[in-house]
Backbone of each chain as nested JSON, in Angstrom:
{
  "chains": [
    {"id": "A", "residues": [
      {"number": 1, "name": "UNK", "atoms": {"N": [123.237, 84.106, 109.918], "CA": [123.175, 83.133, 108.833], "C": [121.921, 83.375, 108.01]}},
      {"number": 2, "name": "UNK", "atoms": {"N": [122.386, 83.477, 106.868], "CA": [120.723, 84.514, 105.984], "C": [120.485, 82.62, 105.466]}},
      {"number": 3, "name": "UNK", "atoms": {"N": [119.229, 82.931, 104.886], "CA": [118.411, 81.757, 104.784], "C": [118.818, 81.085, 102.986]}},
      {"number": 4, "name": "UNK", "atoms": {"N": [118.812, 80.262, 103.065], "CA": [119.772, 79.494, 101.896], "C": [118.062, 78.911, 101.218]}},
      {"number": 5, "name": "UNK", "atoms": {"N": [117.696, 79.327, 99.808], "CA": [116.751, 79.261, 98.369], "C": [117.168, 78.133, 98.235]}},
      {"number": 6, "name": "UNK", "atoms": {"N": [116.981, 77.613, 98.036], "CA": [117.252, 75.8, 96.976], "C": [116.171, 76.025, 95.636]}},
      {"number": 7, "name": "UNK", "atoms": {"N": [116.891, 76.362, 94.423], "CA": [116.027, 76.545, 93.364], "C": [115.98, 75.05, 92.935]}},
      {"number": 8, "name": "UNK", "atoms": {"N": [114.178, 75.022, 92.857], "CA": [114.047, 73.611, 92.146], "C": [114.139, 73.868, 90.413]}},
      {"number": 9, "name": "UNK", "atoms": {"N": [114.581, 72.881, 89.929], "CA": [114.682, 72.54, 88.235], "C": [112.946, 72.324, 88.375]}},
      {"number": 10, "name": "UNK", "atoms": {"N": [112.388, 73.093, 87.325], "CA": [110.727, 72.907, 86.833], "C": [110.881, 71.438, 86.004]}},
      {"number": 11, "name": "UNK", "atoms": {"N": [109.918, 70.62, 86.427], "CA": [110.041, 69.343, 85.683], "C": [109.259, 69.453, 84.666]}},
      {"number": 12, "name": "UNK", "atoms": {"N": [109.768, 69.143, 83.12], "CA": [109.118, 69.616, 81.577], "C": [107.609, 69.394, 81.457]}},
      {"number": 13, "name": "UNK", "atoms": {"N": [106.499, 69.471, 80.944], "CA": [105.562, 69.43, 80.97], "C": [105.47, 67.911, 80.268]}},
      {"number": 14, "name": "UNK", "atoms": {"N": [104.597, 67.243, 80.435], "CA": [104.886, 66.443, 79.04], "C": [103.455, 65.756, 78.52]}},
      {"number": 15, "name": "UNK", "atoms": {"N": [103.677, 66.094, 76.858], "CA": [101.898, 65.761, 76.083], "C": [102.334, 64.492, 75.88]}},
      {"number": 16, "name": "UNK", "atoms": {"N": [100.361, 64.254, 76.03], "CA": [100.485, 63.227, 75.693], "C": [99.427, 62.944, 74.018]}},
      {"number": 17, "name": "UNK", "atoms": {"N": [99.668, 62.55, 73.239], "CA": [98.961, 62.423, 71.942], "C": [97.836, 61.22, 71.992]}},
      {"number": 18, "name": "UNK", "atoms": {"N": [97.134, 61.943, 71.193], "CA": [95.994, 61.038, 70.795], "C": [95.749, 60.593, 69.385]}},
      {"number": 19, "name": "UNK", "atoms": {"N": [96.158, 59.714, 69.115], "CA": [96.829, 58.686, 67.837], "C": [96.005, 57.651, 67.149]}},
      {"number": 20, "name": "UNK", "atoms": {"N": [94.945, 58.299, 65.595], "CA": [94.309, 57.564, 65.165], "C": [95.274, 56.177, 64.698]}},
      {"number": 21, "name": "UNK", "atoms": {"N": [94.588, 55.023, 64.641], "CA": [94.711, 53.901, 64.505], "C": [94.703, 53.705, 62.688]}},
      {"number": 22, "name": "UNK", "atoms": {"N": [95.773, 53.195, 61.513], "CA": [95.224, 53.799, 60.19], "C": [94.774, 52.107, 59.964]}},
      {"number": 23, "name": "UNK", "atoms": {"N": [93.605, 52.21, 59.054], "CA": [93.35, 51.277, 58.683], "C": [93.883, 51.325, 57.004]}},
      {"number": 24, "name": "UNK", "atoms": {"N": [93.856, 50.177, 56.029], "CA": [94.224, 49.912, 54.804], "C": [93.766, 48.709, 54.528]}},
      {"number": 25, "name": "UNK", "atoms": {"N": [92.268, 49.488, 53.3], "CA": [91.396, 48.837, 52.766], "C": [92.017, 47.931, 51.519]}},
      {"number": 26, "name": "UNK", "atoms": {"N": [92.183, 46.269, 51.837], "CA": [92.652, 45.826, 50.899], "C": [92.195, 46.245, 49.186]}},
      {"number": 27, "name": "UNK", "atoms": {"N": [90.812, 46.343, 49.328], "CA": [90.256, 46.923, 47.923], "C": [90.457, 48.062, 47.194]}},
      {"number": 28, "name": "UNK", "atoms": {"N": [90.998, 48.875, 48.385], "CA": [91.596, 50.026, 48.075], "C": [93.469, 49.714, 47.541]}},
      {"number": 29, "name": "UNK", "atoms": {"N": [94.128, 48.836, 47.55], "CA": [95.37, 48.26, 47.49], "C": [95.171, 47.569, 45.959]}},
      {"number": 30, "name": "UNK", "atoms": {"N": [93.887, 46.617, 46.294], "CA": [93.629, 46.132, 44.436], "C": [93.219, 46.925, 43.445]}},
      {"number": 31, "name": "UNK", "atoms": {"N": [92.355, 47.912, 44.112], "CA": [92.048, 49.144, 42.586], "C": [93.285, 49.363, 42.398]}},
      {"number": 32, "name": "UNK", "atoms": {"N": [94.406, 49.973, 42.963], "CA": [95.562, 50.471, 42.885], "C": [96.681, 50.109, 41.817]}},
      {"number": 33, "name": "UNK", "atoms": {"N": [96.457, 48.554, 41.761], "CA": [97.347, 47.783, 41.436], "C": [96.353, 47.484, 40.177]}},
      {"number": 34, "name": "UNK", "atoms": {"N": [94.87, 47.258, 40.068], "CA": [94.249, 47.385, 38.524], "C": [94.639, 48.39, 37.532]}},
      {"number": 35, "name": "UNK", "atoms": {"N": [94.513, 49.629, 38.232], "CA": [94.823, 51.034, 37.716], "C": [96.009, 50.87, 37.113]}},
      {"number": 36, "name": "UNK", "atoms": {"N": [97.084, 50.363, 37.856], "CA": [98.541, 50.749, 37.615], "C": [99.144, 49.399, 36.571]}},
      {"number": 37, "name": "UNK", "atoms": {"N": [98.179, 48.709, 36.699], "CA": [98.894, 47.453, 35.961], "C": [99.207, 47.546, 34.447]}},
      {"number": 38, "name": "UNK", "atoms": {"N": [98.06, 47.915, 33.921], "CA": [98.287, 48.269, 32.259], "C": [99.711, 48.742, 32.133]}},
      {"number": 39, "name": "UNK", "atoms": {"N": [99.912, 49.914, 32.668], "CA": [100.713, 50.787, 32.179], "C": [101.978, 50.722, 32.498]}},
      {"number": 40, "name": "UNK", "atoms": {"N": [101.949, 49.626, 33.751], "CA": [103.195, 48.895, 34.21], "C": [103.794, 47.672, 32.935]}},
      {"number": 41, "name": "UNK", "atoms": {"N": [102.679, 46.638, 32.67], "CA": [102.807, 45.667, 31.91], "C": [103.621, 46.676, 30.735]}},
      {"number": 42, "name": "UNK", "atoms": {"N": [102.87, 47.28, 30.2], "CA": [103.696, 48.121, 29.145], "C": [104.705, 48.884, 29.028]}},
      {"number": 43, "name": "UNK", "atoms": {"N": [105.315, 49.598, 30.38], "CA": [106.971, 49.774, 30.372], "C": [107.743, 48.812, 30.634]}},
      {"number": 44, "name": "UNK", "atoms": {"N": [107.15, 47.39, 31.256], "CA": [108.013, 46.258, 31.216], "C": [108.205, 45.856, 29.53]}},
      {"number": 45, "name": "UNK", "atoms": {"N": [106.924, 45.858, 29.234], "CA": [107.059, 44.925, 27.308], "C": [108.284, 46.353, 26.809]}},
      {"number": 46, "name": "UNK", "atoms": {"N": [108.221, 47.275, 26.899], "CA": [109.196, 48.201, 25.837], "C": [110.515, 48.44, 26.866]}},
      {"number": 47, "name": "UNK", "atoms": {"N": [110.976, 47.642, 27.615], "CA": [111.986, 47.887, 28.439], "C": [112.118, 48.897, 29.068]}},
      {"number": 48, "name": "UNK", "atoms": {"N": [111.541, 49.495, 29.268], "CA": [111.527, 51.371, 29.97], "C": [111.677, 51.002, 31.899]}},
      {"number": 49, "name": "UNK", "atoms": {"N": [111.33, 50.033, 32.126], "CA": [110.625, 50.122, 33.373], "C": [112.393, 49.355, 34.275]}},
      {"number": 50, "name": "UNK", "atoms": {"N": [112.427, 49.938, 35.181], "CA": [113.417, 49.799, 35.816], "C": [113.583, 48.726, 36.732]}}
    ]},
    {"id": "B", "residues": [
      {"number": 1, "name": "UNK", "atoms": {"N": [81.218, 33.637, 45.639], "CA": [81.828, 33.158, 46.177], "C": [83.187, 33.948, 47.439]}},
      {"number": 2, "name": "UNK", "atoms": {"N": [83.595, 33.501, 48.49], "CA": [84.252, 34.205, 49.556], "C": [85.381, 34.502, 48.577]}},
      {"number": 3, "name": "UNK", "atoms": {"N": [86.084, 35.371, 49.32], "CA": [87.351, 36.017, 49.08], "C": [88.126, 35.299, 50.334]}},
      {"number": 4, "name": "UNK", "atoms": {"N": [89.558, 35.035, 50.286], "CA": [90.343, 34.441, 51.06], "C": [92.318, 35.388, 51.11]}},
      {"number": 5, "name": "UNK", "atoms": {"N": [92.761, 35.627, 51.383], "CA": [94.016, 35.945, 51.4], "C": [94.846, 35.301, 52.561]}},
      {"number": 6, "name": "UNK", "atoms": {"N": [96.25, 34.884, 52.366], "CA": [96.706, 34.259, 53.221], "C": [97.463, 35.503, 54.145]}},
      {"number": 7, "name": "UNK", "atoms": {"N": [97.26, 35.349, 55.638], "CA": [98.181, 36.105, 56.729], "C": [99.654, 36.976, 55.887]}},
      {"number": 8, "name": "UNK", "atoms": {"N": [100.438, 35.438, 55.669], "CA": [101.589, 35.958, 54.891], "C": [101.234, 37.655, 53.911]}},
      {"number": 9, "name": "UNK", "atoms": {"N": [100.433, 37.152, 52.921], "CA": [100.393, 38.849, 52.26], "C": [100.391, 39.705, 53.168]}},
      {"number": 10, "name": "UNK", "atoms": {"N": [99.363, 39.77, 53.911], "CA": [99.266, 41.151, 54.56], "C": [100.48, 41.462, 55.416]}},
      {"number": 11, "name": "UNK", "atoms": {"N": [100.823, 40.137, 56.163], "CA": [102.206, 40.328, 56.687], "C": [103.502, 40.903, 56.376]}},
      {"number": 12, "name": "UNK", "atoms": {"N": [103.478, 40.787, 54.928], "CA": [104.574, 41.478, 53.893], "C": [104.422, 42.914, 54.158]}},
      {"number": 13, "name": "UNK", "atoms": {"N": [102.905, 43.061, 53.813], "CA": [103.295, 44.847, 54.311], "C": [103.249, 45.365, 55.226]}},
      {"number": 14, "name": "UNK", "atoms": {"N": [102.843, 44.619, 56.262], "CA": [102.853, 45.317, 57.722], "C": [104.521, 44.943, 58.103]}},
      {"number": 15, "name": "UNK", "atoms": {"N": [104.975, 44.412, 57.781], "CA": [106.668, 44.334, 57.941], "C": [107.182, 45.379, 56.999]}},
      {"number": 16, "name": "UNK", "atoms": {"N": [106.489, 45.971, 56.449], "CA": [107.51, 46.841, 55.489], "C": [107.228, 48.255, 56.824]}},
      {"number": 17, "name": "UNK", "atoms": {"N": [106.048, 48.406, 56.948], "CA": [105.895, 49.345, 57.89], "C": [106.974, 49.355, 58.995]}},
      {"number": 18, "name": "UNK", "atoms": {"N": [107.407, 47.957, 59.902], "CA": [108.289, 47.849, 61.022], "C": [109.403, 48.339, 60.556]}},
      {"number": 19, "name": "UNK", "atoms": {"N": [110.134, 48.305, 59.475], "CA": [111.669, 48.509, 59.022], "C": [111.957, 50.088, 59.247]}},
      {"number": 20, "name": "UNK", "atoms": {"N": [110.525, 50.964, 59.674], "CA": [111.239, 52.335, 60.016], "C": [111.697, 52.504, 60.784]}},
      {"number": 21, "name": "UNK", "atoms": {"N": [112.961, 53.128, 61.257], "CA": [113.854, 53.833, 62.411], "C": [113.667, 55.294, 62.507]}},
      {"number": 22, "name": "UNK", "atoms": {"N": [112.483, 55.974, 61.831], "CA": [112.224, 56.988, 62.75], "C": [110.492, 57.79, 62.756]}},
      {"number": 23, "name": "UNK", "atoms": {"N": [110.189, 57.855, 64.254], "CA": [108.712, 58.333, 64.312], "C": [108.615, 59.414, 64.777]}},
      {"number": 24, "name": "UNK", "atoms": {"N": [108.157, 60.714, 64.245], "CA": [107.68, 62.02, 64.394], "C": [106.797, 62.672, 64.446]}},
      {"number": 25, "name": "UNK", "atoms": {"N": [106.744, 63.564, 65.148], "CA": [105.407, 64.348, 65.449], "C": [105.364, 65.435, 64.586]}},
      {"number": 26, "name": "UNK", "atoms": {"N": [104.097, 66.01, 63.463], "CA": [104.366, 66.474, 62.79], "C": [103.21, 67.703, 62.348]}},
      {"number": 27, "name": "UNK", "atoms": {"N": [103.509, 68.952, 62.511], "CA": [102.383, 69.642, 62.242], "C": [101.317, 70.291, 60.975]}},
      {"number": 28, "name": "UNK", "atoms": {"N": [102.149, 69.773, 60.028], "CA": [101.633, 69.303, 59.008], "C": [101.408, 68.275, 58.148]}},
      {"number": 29, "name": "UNK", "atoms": {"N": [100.627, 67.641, 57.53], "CA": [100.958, 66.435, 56.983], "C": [101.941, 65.947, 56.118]}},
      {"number": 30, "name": "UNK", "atoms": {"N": [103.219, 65.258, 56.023], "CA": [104.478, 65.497, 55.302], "C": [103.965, 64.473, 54.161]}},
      {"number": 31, "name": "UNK", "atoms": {"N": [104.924, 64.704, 53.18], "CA": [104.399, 63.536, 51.773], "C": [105.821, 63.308, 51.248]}},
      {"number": 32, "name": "UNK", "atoms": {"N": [106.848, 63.918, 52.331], "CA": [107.883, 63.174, 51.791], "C": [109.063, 63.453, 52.601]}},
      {"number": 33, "name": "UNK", "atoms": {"N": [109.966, 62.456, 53.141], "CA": [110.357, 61.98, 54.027], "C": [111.514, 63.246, 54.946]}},
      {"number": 34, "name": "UNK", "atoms": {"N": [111.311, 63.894, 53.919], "CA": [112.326, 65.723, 54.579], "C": [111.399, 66.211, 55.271]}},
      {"number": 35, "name": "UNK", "atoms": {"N": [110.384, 66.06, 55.36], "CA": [109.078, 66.906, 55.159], "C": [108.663, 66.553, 56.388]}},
      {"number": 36, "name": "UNK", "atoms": {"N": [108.855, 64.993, 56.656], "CA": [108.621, 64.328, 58.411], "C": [109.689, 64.398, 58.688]}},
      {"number": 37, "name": "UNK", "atoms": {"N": [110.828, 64.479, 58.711], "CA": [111.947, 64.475, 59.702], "C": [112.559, 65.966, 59.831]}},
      {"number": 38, "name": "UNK", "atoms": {"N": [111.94, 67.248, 58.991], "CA": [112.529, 68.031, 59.169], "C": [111.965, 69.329, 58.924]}},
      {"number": 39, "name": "UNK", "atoms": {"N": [111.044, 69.586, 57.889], "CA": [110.185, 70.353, 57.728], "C": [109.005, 70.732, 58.485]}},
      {"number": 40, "name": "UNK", "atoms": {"N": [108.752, 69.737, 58.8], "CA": [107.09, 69.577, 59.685], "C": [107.714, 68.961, 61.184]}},
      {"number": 41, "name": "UNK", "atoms": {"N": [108.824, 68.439, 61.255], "CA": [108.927, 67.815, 62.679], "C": [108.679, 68.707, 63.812]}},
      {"number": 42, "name": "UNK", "atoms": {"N": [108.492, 68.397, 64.698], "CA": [107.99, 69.398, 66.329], "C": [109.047, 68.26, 67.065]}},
      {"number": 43, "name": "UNK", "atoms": {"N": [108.887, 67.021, 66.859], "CA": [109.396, 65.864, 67.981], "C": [109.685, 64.894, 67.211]}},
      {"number": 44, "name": "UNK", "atoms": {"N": [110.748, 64.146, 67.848], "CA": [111.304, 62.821, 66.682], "C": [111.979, 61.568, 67.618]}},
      {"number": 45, "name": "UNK", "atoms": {"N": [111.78, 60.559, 67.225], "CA": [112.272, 59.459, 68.189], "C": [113.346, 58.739, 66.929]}},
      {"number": 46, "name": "UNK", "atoms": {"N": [114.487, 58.112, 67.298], "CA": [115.203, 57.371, 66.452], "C": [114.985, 55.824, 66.892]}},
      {"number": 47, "name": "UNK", "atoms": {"N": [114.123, 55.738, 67.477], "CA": [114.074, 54.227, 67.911], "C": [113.2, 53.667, 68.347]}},
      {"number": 48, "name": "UNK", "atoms": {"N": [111.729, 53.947, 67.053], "CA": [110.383, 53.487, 66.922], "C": [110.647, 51.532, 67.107]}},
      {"number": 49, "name": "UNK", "atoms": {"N": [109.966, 50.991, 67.954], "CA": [109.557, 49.536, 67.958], "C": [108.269, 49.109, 67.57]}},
      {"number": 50, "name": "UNK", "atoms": {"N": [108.13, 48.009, 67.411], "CA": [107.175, 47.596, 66.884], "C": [106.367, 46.116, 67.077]}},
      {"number": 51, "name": "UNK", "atoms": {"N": [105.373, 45.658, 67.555], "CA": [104.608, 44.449, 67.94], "C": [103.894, 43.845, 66.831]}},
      {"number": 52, "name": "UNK", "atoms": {"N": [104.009, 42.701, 66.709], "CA": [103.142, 41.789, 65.522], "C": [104.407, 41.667, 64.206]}},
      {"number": 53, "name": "UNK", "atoms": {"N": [103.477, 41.161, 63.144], "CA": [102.074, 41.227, 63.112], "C": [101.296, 40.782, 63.583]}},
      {"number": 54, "name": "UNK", "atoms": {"N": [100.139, 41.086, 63.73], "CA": [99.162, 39.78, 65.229], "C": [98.085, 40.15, 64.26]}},
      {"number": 55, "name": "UNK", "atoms": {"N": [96.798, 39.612, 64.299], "CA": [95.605, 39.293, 64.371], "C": [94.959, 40.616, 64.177]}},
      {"number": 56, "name": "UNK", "atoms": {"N": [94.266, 41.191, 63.252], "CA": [93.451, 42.201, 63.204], "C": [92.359, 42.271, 64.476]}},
      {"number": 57, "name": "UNK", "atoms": {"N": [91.644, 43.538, 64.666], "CA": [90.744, 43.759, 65.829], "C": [89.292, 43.234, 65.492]}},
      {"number": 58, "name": "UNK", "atoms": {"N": [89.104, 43.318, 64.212], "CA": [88.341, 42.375, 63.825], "C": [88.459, 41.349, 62.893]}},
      {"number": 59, "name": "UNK", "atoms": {"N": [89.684, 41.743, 61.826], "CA": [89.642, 40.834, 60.997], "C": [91.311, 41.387, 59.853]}},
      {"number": 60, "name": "UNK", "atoms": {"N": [91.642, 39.89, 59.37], "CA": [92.778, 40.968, 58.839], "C": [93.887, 40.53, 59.748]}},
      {"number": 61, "name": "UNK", "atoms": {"N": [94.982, 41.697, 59.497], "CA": [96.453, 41.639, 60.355], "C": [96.474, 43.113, 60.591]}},
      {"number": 62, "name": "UNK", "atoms": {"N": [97.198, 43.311, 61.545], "CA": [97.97, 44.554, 62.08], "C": [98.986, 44.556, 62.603]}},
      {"number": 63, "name": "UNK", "atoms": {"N": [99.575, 45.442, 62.386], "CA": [101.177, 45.733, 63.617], "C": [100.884, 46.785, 64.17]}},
      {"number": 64, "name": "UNK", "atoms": {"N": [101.225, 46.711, 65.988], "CA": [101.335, 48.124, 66.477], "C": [102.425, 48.811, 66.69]}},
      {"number": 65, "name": "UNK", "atoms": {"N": [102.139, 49.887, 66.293], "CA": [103.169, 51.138, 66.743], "C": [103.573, 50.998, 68.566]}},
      {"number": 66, "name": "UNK", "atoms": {"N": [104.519, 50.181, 68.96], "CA": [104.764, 50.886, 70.918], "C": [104.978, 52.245, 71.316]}},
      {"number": 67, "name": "UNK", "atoms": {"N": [104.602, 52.771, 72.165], "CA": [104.418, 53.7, 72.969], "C": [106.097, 54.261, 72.956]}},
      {"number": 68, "name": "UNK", "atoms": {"N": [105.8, 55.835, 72.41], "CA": [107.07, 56.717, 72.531], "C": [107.135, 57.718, 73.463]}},
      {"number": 69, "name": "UNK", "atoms": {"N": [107.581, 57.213, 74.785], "CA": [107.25, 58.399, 76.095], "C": [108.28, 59.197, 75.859]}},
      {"number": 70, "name": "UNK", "atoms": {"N": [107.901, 60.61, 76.581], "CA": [108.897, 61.782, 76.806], "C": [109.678, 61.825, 75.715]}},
      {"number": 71, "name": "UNK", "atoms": {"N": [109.19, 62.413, 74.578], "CA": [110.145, 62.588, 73.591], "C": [110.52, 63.747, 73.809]}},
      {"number": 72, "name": "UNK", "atoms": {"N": [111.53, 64.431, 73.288], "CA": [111.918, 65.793, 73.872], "C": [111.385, 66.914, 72.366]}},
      {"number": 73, "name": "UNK", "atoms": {"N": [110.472, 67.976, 72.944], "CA": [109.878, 68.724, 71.775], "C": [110.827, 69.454, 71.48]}},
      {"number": 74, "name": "UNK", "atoms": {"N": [111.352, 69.094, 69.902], "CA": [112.286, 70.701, 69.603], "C": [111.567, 71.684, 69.156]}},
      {"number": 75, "name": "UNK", "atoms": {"N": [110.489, 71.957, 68.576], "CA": [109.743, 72.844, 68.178], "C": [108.319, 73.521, 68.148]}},
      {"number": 76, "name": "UNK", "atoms": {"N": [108.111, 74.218, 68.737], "CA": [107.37, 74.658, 69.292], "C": [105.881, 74.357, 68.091]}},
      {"number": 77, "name": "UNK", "atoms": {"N": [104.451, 74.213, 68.347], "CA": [103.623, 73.864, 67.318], "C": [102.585, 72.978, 67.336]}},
      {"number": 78, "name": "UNK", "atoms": {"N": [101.444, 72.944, 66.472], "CA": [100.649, 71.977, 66.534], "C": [100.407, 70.782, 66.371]}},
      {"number": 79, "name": "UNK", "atoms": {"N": [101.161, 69.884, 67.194], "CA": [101.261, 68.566, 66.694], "C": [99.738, 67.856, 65.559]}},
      {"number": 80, "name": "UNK", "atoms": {"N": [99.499, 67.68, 64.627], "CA": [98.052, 66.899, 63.655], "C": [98.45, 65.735, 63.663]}},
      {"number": 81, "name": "UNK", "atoms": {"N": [100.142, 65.314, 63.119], "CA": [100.178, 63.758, 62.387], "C": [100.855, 63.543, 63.168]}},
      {"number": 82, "name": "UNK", "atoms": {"N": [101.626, 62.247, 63.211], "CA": [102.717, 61.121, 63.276], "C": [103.073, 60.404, 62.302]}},
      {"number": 83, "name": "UNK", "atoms": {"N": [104.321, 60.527, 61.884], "CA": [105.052, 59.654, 60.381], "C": [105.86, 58.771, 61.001]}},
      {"number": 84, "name": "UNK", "atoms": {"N": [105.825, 57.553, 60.238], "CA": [107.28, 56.641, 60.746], "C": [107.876, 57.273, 58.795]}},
      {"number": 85, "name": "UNK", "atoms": {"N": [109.214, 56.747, 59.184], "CA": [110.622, 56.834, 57.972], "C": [111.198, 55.917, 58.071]}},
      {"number": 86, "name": "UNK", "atoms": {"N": [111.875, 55.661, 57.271], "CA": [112.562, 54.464, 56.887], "C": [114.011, 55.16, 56.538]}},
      {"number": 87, "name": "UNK", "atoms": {"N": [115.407, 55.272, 57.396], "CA": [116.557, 55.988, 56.912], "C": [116.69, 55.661, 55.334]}},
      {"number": 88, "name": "UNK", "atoms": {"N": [117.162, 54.468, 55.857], "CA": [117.838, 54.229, 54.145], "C": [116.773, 54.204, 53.07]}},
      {"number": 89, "name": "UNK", "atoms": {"N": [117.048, 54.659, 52.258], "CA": [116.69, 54.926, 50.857], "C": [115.525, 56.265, 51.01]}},
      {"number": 90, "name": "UNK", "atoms": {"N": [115.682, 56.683, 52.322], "CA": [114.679, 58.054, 52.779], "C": [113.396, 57.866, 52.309]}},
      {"number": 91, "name": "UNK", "atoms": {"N": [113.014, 57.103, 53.034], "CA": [111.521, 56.467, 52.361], "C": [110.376, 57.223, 53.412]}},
      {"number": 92, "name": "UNK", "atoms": {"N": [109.05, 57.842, 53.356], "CA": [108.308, 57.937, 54.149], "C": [107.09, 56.515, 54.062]}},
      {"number": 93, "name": "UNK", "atoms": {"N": [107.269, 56.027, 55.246], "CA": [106.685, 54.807, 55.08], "C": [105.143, 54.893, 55.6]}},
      {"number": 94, "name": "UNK", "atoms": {"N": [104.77, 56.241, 56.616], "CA": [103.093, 56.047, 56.86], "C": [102.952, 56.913, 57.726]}},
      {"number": 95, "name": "UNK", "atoms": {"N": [101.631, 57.754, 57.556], "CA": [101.308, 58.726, 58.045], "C": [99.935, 58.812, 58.479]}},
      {"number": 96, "name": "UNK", "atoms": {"N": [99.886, 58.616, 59.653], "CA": [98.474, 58.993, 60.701], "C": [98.139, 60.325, 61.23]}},
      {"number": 97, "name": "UNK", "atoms": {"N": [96.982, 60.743, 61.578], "CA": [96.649, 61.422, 61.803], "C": [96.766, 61.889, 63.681]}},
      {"number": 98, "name": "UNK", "atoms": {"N": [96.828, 62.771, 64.77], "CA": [96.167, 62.616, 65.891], "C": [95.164, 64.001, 66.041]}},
      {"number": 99, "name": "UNK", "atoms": {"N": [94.817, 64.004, 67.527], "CA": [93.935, 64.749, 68.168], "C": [94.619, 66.086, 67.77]}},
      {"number": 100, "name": "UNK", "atoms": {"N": [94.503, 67.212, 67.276], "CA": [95.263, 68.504, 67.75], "C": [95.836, 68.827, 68.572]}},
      {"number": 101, "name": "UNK", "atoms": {"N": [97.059, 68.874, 69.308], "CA": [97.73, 69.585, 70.204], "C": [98.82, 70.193, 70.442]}},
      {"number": 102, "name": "UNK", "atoms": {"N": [98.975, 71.319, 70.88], "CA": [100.123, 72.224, 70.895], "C": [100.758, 71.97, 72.02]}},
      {"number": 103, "name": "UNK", "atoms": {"N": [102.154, 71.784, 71.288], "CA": [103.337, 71.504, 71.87], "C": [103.972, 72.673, 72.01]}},
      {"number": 104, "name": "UNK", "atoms": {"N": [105.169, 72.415, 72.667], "CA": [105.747, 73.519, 73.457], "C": [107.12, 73.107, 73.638]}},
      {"number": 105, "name": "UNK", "atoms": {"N": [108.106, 73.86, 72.693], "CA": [109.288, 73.177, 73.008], "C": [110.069, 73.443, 74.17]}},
      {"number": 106, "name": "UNK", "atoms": {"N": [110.962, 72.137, 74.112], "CA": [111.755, 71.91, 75.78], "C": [110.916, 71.356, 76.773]}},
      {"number": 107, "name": "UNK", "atoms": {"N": [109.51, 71.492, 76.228], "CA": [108.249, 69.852, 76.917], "C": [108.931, 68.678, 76.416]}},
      {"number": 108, "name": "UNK", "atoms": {"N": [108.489, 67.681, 76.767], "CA": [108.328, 66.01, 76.18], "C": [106.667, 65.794, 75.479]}},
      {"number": 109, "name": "UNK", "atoms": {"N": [107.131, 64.663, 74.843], "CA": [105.622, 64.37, 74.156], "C": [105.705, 62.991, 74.254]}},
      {"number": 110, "name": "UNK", "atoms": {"N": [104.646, 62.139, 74.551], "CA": [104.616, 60.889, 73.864], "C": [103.805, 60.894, 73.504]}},
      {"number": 111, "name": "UNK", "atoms": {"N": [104.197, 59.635, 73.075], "CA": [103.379, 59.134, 71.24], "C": [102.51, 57.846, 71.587]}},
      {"number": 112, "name": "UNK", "atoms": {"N": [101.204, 58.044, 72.267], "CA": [100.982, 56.305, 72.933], "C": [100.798, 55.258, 71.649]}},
      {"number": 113, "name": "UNK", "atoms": {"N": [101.378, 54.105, 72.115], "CA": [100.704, 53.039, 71.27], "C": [99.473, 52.978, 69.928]}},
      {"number": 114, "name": "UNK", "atoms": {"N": [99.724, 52.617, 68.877], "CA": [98.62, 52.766, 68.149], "C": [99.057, 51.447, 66.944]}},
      {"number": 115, "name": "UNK", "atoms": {"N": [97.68, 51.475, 66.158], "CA": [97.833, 49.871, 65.145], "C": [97.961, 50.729, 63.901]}},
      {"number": 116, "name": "UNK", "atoms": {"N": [98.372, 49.656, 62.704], "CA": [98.55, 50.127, 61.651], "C": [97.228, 48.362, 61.081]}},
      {"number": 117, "name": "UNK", "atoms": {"N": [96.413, 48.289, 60.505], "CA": [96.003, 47.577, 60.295], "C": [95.424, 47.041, 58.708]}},
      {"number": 118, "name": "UNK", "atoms": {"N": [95.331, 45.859, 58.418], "CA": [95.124, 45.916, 57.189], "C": [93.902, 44.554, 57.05]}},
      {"number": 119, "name": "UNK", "atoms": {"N": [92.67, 45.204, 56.55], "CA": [91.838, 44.373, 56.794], "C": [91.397, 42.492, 55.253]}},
      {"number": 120, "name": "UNK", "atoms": {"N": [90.617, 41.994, 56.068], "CA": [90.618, 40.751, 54.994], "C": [89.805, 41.005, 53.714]}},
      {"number": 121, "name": "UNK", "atoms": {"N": [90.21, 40.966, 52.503], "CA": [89.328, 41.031, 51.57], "C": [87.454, 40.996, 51.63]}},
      {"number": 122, "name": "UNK", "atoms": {"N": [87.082, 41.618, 50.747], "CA": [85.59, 41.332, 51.292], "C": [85.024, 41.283, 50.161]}}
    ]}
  ]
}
């Protein structure tokens, strides 16, 4: 009786990540919306703006 | 004089963040939503969850990202970012950065826990 291998399945490696946290600077959200407002207000006044 | 904003605002956009159904690992930074789910993907989950909004760590609101274990790597590469997506209307909704690491496909990856946060006027 020859000797019977039992192949094991290799179990997958598995990463693990290291995951900055994002922050979002409200002031950075209001310049945004200063910047963009003009030019918004004004494709609303000439109907352009969708 | 103080600056004040009510919970609700910030809450609006940290709920826009939750509405994605998909988070990926990505080895370049994508800027548009092919770009995280398919161009740059290494690893992808279809069934990102999400906690909060709760209480900023110091101040503010946040929502966290939950923990995406054993994702299965299809592509071999340097994981840099993580994107959530939003299916419908193929929206890329937010893109973080991580540690460098090379993946190895037919590994798993997870994605631990992390905040998306948005702080109080100042």
């Amino acid at each position: 009786m020859g000797d019977k291998k039992t192949k094991r399945k290799k179990k997958p490696f598995n990463h693990v990540l290291e995951v900055q946290n994002g922050f979002i600077d409200v002031r950075d959200l209001i310049r945004y919306i200063d910047k963009n407002l003009p030019k918004r207000l004004e494709e609303l006044k000439n109907g352009k703006a969708s | 004089m103080a600056k004040l904003v009510d919970d609700t605002v910030l809450d609006g956009a940290l709920n826009v963040i939750a509405t994605a159904d998909r988070i990926s690992v990505c080895s370049t930074q994508p800027t548009t939503y092919t770009e995280a789910i398919t161009t740059y993907k290494l690893a992808i989950s279809l069934t990102p969850t999400f906690t909060g909004p709760a209480n900023g760590d110091t101040n503010g609101r946040k929502i966290t990202v939950d923990q995406e274990a054993t994702i299965t790597v299809d592509t071999s590469g340097n994981a840099e970012h993580v994107a959530l997506c939003k299916s419908t209307g193929t929206v890329l909704l937010y893109v973080t950065t991580c540690t460098l690491q090379a993946l190895v496909a037919a590994n798993t990856v997870t994605i631990p826990a992390w905040d998306v946060e948005i702080s109080d006027p100042a």
